[in-house]
C-alpha positions as CSV (number, residue, x, y, z in Angstrom):
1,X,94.5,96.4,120.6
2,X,92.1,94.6,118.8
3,X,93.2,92.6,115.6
4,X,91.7,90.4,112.7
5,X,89.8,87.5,113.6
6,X,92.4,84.9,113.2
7,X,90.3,82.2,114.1
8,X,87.6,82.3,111.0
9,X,90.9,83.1,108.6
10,X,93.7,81.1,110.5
11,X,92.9,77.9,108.1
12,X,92.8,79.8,105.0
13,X,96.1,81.9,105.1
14,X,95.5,83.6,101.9
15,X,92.3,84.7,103.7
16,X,93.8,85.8,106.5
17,X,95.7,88.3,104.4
18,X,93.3,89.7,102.4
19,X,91.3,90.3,105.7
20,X,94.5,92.1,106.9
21,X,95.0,94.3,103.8
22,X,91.9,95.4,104.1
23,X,92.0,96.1,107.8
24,X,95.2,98.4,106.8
25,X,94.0,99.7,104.0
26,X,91.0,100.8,105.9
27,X,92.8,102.6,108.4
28,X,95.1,104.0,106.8
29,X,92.1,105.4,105.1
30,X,91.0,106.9,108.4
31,X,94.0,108.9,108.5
32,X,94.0,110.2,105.0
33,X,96.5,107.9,103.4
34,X,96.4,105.9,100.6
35,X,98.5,102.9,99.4
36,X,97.9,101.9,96.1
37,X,99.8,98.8,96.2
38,X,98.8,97.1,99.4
39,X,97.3,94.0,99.2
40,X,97.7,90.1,100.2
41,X,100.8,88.4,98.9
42,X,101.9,85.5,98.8
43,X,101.8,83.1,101.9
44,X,105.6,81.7,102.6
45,X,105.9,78.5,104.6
46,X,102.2,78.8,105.4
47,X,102.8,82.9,106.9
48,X,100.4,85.2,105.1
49,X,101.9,87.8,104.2
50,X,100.7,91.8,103.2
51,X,102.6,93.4,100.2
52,X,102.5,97.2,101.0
53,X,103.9,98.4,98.3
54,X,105.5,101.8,96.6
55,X,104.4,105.0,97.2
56,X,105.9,108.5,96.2
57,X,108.0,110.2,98.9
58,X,106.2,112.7,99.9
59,X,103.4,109.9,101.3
60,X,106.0,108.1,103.0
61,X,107.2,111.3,104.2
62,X,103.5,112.5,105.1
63,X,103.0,108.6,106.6
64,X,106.2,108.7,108.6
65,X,105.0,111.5,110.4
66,X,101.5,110.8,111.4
67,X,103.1,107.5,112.7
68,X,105.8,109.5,115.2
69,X,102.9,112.3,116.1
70,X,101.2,109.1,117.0
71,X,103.8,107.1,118.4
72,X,104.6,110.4,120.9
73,X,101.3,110.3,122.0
74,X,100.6,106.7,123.5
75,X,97.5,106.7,120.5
């Protein structure tokens, strides 16, 4: 599995987690779903982190279940 490229972003952390929000947000695109709040937060002891926010429940309902399809099927 291929992930951000630490290395350019690793000495910028807030970097780092904008690049990985939009990684996300990107695929999760892909698959039809939207997030409205995901984006960078804020970095904790020097840890990016991603905020991914609220969504109604039917999304997280819709979400959850693309994730087990997937899950089930080693994609």
């Amino acid at each position: 599995m291929a992930t951000t490229d630490q290395a350019t972003t690793r000495q910028d952390p807030r970097q780092h987690a904008e690049a990985c929000a939009e990684r996300l947000r990107a695929a999760l695109a892909r698959a039809g779903v939207r997030l409205p709040s995901l984006r960078a937060g804020a970095c904790f002891a020097n840890f990016p982190h991603v905020e991914l926010g609220g969504c109604h429940a039917d999304l997280a309902d819709q979400l959850a279940a693309w994730i087990e399809e997937h899950a089930e099927s080693g994609r």
